[in-house]
Each structure stands twice: as structure tokens, then as C-alpha cells.
C-alpha positions as CSV (number, residue, x, y, z in Angstrom):
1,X,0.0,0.0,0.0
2,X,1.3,3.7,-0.9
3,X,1.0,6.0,2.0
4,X,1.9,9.8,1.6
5,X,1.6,12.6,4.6
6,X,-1.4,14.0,5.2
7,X,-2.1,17.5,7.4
8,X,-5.1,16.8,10.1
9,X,-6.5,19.1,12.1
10,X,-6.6,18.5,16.1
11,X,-9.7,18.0,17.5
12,X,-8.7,19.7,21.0
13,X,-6.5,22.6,20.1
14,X,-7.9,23.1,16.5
15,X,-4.0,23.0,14.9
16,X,-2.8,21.1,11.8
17,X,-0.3,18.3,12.2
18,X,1.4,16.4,9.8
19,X,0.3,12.0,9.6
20,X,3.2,10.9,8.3
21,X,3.6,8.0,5.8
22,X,5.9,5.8,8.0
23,X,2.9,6.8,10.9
24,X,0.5,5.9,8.8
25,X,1.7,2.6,7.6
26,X,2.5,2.0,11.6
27,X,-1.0,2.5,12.5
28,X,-2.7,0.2,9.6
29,X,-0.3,-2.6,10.5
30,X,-1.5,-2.2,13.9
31,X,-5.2,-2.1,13.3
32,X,-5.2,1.9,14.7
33,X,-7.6,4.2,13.6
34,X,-5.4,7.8,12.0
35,X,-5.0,9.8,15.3
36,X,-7.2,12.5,16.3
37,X,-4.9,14.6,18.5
38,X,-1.6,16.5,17.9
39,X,1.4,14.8,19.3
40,X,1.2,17.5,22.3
41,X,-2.3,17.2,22.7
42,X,-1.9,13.2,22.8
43,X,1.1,13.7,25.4
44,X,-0.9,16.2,27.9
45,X,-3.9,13.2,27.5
46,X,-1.7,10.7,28.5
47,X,-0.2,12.7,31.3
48,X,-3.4,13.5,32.8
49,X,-4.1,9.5,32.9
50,X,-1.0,8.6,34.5
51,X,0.3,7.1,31.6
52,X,3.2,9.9,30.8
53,X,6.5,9.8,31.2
54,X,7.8,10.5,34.9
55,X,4.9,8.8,36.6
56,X,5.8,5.8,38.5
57,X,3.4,3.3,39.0
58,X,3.0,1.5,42.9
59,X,5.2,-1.7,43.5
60,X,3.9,-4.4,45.2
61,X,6.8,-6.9,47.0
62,X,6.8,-10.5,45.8
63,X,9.1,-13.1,46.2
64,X,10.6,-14.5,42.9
65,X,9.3,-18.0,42.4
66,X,12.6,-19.2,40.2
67,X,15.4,-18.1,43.1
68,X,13.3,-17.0,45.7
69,X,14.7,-13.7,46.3
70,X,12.7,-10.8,47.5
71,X,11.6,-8.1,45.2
72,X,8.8,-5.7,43.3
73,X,6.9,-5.8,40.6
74,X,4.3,-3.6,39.1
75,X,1.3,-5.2,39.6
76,X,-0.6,-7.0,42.7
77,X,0.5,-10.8,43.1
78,X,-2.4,-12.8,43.4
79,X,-1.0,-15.8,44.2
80,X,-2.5,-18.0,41.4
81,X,0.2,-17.7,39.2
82,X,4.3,-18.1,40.0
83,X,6.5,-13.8,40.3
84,X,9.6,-13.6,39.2
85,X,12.3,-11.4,39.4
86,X,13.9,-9.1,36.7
87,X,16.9,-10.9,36.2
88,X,14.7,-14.5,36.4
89,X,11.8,-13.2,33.8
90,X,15.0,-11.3,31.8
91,X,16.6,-15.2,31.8
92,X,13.4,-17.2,31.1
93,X,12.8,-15.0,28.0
94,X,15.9,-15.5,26.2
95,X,15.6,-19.7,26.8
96,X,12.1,-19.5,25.1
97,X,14.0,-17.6,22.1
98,X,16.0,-20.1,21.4
């Protein structure tokens, strides 16, 4: 498929930004509808939800279920399914890869 830029308009602020052809082809690969906000207008959006950069999300401690050290991980261990550490989950990764 040939993408070429196109100028939108924001629907917050109002101003025109460019939807690149590398952006475009991104989003279609991905399923994404063309974005509706400017990149700064997209930024302060995500900021506002905690999702900018900066933010730090909680850490909850767990105990790593491979070497059984302590440590944290972002998210609430519910006990149903095995925590591991960084350098565990980091380790576990590249064996599956291979």
C-alpha cells in the first residue's frame, strides 16, 4: 500500500499536524484508527491519565518463584500464578527464544 503525509486538524487545540507515511503505515499494520490529536495534545492526555513519562506506577513486594529472592513488581501478586524477578523473567525470555 502507498501512504503519503497528510495535514489533520486537532480536534482539542484546533492546529494542523502532519500523519506521516511511516505513521501511517504503523497504525494500519497495527489495526489503529489515524489519530485525532496533535502529538502535544496526545502527550498532555496521556499525562493527565497517568500514563506519561515521569509517573511511577505503585510496587507491590513478591518473592521470585525461580530463586526465591525478595523483590517488586508492578502489579498486585495474586497468588495463582508463579512472580519472578527481573533478572529471572530477563533469563526465562531468552531460553524461550531459542
Amino acid at each position: 500500500m502507498n501512504f503519503q503525509d497528510q495535514t489533520l486538524v486537532c480536534q482539542d487545540c484546533g492546529s494542523e499536524f502532519t500523519f506521516t507515511a511511516d505513521d501511517q503505515e504503523f497504525f494500519a499494520r497495527r489495526g489503529y484508527s489515524p489519530p485525532k490529536r496533535c502529538p502535544t495534545c496526545r502527550g498532555a492526555r496521556r499525562a493527565e491519565r497517568g500514563g506519561g513519562s515521569g509517573q511511577s506506577r505503585p510496587l507491590y513486594p513478591a518473592v521470585c518463584a525461580n530463586c526465591g529472592k525478595d523483590t517488586e513488581v508492578p502489579f498486585e501478586p495474586r497468588g495463582d500464578r508463579p512472580v519472578y524477578c527481573r533478572e529471572c523473567y530477563v533469563a526465562m525470555g531468552e531460553q524461550r527464544q531459542r
